[in-house]
C-alpha positions in Angstrom: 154.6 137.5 77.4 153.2 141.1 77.0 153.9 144.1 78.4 152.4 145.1 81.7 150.1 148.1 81.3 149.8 151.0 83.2 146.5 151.7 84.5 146.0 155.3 82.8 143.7 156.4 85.2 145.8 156.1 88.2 148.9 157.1 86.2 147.1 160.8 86.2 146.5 160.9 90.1 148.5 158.7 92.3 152.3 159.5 92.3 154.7 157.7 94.7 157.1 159.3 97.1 160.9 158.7 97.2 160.1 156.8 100.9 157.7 154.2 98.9 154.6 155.4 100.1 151.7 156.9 97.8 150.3 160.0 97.4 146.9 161.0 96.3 144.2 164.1 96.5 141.9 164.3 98.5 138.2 162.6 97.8 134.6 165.0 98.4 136.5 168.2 97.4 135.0 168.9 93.7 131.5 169.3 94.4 128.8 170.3 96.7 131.3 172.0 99.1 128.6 174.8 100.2 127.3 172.5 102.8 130.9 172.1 104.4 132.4 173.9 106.8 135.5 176.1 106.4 137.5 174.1 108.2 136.1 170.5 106.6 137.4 171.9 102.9 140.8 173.5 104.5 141.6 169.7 105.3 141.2 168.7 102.4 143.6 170.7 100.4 146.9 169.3 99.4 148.2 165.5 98.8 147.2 163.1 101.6 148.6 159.5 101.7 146.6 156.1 100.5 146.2 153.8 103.7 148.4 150.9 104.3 145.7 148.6 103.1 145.2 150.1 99.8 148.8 151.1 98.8 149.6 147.8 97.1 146.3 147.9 94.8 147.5 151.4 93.7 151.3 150.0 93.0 149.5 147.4 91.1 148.0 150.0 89.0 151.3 151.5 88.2 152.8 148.3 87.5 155.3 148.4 90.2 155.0 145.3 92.2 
């Protein structure tokens, strides 16, 4: 049987914390941000974490479960 692949895409922005869960960027931050408040694009800096429901597509991804 072959090797599992990673998926590279996810490889370059998901990473998983030491606890299990996953961390990601934020989504709507790269363009168009001059129609957003101050305080909507201050939210969105930093990591956020993936939702329950989606973390075990993105450790899927990475090939760990």
């Amino acid at each position: 049987m072959p090797k599992m692949k990673t998926n590279s895409g996810a490889k370059k922005r998901i990473k998983v914390r030491k606890s299990g869960s996953v961390k990601t960027g934020s989504a709507t931050r790269r363009h168009l941000a001059t129609g957003r408040t101050a305080k909507c694009k201050r939210q969105l800096r930093g990591r956020s974490t993936v939702n329950k429901s989606d973390e075990n597509n993105a450790l899927r991804m990475l090939c760990i479960k």
